[in-house]
C-alpha positions as CSV (number, residue, x, y, z in Angstrom):
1,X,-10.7,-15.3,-0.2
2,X,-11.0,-15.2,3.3
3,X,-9.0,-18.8,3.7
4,X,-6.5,-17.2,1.2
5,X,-6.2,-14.0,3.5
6,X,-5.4,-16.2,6.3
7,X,-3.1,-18.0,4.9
8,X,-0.9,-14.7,3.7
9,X,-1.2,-14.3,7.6
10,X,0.8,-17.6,8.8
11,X,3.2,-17.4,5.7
12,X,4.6,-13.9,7.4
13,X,4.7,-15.2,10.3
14,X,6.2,-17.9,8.9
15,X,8.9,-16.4,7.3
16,X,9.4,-12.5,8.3
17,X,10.5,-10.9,5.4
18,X,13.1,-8.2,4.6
19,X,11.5,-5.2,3.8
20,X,13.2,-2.7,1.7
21,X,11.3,0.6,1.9
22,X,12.6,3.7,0.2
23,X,9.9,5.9,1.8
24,X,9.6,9.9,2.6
25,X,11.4,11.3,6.2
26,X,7.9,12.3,7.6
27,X,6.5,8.3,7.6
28,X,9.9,6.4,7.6
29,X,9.3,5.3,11.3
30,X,5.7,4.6,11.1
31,X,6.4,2.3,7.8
32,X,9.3,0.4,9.6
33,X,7.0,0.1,12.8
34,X,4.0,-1.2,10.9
35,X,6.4,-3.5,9.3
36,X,7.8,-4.9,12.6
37,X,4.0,-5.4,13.1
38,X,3.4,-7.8,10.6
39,X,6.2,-10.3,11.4
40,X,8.5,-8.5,8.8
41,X,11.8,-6.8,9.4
42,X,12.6,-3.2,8.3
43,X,15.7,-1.6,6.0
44,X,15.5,1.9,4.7
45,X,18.5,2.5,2.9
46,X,18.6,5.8,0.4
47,X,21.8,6.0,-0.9
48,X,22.2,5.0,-4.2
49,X,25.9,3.7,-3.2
50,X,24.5,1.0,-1.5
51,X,20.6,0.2,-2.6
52,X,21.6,-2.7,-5.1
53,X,23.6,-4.4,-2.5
54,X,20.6,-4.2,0.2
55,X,18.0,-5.1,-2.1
56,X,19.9,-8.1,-3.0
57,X,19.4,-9.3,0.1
58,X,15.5,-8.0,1.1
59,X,12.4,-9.8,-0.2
60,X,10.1,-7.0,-1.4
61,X,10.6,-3.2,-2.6
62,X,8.6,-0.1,-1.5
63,X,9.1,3.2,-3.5
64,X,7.5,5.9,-2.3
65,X,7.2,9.6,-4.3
66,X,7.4,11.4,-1.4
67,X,11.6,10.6,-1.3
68,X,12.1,12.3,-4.3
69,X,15.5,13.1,-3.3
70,X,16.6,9.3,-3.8
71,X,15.0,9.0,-6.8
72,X,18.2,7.5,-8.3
73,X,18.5,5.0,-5.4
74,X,14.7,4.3,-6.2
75,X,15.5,3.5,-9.9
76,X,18.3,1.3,-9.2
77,X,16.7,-0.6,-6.8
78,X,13.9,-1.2,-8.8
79,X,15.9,-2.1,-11.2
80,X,17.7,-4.7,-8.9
81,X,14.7,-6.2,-7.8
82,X,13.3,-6.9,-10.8
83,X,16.5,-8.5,-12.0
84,X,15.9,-10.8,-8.7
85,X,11.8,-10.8,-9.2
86,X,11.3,-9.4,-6.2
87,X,8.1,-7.8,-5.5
88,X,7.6,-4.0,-5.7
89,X,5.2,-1.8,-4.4
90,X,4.8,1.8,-6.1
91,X,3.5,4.2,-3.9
92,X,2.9,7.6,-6.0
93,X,2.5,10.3,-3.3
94,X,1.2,13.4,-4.6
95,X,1.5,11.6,-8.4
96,X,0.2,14.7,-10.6
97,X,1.0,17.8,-8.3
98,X,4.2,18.3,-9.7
99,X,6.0,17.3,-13.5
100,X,8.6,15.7,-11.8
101,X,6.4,12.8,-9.5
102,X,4.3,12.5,-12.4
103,X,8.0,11.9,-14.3
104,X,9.6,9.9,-12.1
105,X,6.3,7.6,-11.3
106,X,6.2,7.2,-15.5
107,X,10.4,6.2,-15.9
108,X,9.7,3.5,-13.1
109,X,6.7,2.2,-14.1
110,X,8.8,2.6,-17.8
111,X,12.2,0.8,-16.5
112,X,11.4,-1.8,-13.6
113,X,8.9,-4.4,-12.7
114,X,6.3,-3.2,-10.5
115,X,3.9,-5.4,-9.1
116,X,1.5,-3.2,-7.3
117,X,0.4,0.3,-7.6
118,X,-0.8,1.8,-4.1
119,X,-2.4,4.9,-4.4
120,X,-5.4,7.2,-3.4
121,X,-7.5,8.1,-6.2
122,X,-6.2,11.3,-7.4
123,X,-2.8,9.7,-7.6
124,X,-4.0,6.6,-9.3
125,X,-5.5,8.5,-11.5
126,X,-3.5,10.5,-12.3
127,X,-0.8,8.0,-13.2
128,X,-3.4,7.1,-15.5
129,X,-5.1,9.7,-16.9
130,X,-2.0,12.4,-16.7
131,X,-4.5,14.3,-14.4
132,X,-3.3,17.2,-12.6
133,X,-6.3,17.4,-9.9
134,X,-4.1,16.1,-7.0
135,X,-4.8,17.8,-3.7
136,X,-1.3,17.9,-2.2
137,X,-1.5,13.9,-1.2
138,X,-5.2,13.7,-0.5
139,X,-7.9,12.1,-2.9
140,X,-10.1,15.8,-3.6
141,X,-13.7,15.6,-3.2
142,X,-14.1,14.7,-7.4
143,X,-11.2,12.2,-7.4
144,X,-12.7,10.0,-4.2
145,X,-14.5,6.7,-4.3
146,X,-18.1,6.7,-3.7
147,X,-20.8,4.6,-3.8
148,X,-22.1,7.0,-6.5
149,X,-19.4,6.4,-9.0
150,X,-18.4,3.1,-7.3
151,X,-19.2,1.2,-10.6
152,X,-16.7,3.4,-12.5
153,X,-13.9,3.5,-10.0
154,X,-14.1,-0.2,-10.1
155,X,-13.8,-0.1,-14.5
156,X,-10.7,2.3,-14.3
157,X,-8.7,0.4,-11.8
158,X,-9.2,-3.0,-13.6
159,X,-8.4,-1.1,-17.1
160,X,-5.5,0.3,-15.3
161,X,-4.3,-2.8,-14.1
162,X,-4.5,-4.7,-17.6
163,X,-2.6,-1.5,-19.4
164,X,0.5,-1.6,-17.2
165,X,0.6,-5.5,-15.6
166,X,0.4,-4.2,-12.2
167,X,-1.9,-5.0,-9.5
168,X,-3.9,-1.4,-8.4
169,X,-4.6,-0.9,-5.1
170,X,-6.5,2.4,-5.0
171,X,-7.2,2.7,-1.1
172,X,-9.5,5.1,1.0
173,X,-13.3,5.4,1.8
174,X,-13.6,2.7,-0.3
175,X,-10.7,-0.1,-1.3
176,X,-10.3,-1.4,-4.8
177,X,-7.6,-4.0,-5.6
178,X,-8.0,-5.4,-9.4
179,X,-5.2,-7.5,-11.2
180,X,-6.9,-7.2,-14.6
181,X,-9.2,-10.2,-13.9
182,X,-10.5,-10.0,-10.5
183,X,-11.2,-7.1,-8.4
184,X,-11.9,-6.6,-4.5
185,X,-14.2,-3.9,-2.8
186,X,-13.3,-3.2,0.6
187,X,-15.3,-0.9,2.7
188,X,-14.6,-0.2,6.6
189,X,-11.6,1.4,8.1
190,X,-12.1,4.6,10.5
191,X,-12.1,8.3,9.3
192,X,-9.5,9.2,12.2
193,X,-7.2,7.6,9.3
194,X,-7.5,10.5,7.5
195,X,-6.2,12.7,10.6
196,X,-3.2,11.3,10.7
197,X,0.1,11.1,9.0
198,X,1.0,8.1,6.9
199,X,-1.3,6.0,7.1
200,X,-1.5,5.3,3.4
201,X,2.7,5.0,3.8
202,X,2.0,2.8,6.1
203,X,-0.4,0.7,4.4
204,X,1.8,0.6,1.2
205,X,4.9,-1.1,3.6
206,X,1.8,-3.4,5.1
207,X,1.5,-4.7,1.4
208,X,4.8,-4.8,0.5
209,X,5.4,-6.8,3.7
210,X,3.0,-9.6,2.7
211,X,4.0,-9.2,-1.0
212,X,7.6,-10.3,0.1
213,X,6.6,-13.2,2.5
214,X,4.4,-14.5,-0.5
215,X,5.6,-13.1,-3.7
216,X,3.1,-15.8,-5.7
217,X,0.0,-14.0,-4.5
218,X,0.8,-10.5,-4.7
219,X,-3.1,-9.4,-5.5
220,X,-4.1,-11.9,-2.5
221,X,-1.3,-10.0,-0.1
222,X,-2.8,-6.4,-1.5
223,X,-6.4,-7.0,-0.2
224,X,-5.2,-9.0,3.0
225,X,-3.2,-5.5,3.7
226,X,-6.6,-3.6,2.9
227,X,-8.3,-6.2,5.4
228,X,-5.9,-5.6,8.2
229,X,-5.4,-2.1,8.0
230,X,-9.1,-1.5,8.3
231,X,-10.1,-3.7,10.7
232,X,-7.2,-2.6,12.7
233,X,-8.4,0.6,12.1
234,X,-12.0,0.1,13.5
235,X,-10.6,-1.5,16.6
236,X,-8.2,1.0,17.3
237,X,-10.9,3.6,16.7
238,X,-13.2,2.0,19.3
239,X,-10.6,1.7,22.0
240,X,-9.4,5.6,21.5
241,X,-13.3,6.4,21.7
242,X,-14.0,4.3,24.8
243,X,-10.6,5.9,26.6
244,X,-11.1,9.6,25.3
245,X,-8.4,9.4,23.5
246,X,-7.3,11.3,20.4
247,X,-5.4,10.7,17.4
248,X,-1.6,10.5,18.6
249,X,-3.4,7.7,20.8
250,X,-4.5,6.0,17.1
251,X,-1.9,5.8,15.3
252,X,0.0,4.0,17.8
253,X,-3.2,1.9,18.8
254,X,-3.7,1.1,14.8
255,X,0.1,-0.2,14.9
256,X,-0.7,-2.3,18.1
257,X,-3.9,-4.0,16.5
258,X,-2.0,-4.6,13.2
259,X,0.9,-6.4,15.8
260,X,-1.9,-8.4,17.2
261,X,-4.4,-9.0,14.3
262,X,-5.7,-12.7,14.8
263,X,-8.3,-14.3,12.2
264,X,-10.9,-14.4,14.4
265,X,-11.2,-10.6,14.1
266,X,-10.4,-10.6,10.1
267,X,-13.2,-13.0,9.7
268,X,-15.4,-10.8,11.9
269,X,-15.3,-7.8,10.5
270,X,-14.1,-7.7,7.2
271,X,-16.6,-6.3,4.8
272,X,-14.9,-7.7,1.6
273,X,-16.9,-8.3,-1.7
274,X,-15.3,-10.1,-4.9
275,X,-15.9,-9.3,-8.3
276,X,-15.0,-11.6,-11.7
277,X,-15.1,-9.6,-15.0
């Protein structure tokens, strides 16, 4: 996996796609920042005049819950892009605190092709299960992965993934990415990720970025996305800690180490472990 990784890398560089990301106001710069930071190149259009016509001419889809406004631009380019097999990338923000996410996360999963599911664990699980234990857009203490009820976590994401075709991503303490045959545990990352805003947003465009420069190997983009963000993460981390720095000094620093991630570092310090069912 780790030459596969790698190789999603070069390809981005390679060929810097066009990122379509319908995403909320709070995390719309971060996502098209982190973007720029993988060798993509950012659009954010939200009117559903125009989002056919831009997604037309993009390489990969993000849909984010937390712009529920545009959920009608959200259907219609996901509709759009699965006409032109596009990749998509679902992000369901707050999935289960409220009828109409859980709605509108059900009509799109219903009505387009969606190739990856990026969520926390209550929203994953709630997509799944119809629960209603969201905590705002936080996993809650029950609906995080542990090393406790790691073995579980790991049956419902691959069950998930054969029901609805999609690769699940369910990100946090601990990373699981299954596509119905294979799955990938992820641990590392830094907890300062949970101080700041977006950072799952962020990570959702991350995937979507290498989802669009290698549409083939959308599970392989996923965990390279996981990879990067958390070793990014720890580096960023370290230099904050070493400067007394705090988290406004993270967020940018974890945009900077995604900008320069090389695979000297990926192969260093990722702590990736793959499973076969």
């Amino acid at each position: 996996m780790i030459k596969e990784i790698i190789k999603i890398l070069e390809n981005t560089k390679i060929k810097r796609p066009l990122v379509h990301s319908i995403t909320n106001n709070i995390t719309v710069n971060d996502c098209a920042n982190i973007i720029h930071a993988a060798f993509g190149a950012p659009t954010m259009a939200q009117d559903e005049r125009e989002v056919e016509q831009i997604t037309s001419l993009c390489s990969s889809l993000v849909l984010n819950l937390g712009a529920l406004k545009a959920q009608d631009a959200m259907l219609k380019a996901a509709i759009k892009a699965s006409e032109l097999n596009h990749p998509i990338v679902l992000d369901p923000v707050a999935a289960g605190a409220s009828t109409l996410r859980s709605d509108t996360g059900k009509i799109l999963l219903e009505d387009a092709k969606i190739s990856v599911i990026r969520g926390n664990a209550s929203e994953i699980r709630a997509l799944a299960k119809g629960s209603t234990t969201t905590k705002g857009v936080e996993a809650n203490q029950i609906d995080s992965t542990t090393e406790e009820n790691l073995s579980k976590a790991i049956e419902m994401v691959f069950n998930y993934s054969l029901q609805t075709g999609c690769i699940i991503m369910m990100t946090g303490a601990i990373d699981l990415i299954s596509d119905g045959k294979t799955t990938a545990v992820l641990h590392g990352g830094s907890e300062m990720m949970s101080r700041i805003t977006g950072a799952g947003c962020m990570l959702t465009a991350l995937t979507a970025t290498y989802c669009g420069a290698n549409p083939d190997k959308c599970f392989e983009s996923a965990v390279t996305a996981a990879a990067v963000m958390n070793v990014s993460a720890e580096l960023a981390e370290k230099r904050v800690r070493e400067l007394t720095e705090g988290t406004a000094s993270f967020r940018t620093r974890l945009i900077d180490f995604v900008s320069m991630i090389s695979s000297e570092q990926i192969i260093k310090n990722i702590k990736l472990e793959i499973l076969k069912k």
